[in-house]
Each structure stands twice: as C-alpha cells, then as structure tokens.
C-alpha positions in Angstrom: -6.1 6.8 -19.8 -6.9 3.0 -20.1 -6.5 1.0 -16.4 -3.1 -0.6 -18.0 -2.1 3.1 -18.6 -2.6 4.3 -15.1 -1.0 1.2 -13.6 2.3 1.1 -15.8 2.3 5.4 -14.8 1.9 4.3 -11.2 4.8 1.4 -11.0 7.2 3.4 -12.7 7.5 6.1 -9.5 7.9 3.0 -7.5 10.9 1.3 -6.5 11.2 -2.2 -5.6 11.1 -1.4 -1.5 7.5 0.5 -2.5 6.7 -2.3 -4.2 7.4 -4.5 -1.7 5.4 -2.7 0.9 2.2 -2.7 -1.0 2.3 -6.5 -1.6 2.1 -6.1 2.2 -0.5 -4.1 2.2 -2.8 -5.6 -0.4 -2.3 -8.8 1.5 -2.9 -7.6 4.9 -6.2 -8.9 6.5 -8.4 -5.7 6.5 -11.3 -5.0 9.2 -15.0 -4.5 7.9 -14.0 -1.0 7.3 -11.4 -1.9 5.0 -8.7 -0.3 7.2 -5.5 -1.2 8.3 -2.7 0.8 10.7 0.9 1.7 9.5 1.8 0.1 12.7 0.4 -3.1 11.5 2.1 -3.1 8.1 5.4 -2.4 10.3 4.7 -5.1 12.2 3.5 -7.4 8.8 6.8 -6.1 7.3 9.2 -6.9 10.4 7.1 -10.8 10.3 8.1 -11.2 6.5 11.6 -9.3 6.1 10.4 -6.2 4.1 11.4 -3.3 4.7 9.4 -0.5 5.9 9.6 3.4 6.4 6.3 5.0 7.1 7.0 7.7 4.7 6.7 4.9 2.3 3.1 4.8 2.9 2.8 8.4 2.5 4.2 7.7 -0.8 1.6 5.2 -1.9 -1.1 7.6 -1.0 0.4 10.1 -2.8 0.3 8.1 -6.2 -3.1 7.3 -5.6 -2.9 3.4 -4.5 -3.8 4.0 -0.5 -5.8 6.3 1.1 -5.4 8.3 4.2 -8.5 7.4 6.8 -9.1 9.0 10.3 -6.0 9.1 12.8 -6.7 7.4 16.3 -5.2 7.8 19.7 -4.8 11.6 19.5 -3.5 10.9 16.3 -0.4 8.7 17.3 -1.9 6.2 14.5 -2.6 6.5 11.5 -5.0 4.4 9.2 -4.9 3.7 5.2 -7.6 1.4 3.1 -6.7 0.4 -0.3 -8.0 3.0 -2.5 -8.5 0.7 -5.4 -7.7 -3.1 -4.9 -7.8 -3.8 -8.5 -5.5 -1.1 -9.4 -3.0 -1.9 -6.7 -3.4 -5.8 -8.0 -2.5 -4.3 -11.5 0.3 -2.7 -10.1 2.1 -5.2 -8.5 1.1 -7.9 -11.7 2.7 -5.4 -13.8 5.9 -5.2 -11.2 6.3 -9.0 -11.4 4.8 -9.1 -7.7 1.4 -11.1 -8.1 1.3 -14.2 -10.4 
C-alpha cells in the first residue's frame, strides 16, 4: 500500500470532529520527547472552538495516527506523540485540512 493509499484508508474512518482534533494535535507545540497530554489538546481545543472527547484520541491511536506513551500522575494523564507526522500531514491534506 503506497503512502497515498494508507492516508485516503485512514481519512475515510474519520469524521470531520476527528479530523478537526488532529489538526489540533499536529499543531500542538510538542516537548523534546515529542509528547503532548490529552488534557492539553482539551485545553488547545476549548482555546480554538473544536470539539473534543478524549475517546477521540483513543480513536486516532487506534487508526494508527497517534501513539499511546507512558501515563503520569498514577495514571490520571495520559500522553500521545504523533506516530507519523508525515502521515497525519497527508491525512489532513487529503481532508481539505492543511493547504
């Protein structure tokens, strides 16, 4: 499957609100680890007038754009990296999302 392939497979099992959320996420300033906190994308999404349901990250992670990382704070947190930037920019320039 050819990088267009996998991002066209990927945007169709998103609707716009996903989409919406990982134009948050991809633009979120990220740490030197790469990571960022769903309560920060809340927070990001709040700020900007997205919506946001953390299951929706869960959902993003599931299709293979975000990745899960180590929970803080006896696991009252937890933290995603972008799994692949350059697919997730794919995804959202296929959605319309990125110009």
């Amino acid at each position: 499957m050819t990088r267009r392939e996998q991002a066209e497979s990927i945007a169709t099992k998103l609707t716009p609100a996903h989409l919406r959320l990982l134009e948050v996420c991809y633009g979120y300033p990220r740490g030197e680890s790469g990571t960022f906190c769903g309560e920060w994308i809340m927070n990001a999404c709040e700020q900007q007038g997205v919506p946001f349901h953390q299951g929706w990250l869960t959902k993003l992670a599931n299709v293979g754009l975000l990745a899960k990382d180590d929970s803080s704070r006896r696991g009252h947190r937890r933290y995603y990296r972008l799994k692949d930037a350059d697919l997730v920019r794919d995804v959202l320039t296929l959605a319309g999302a990125v110009r």
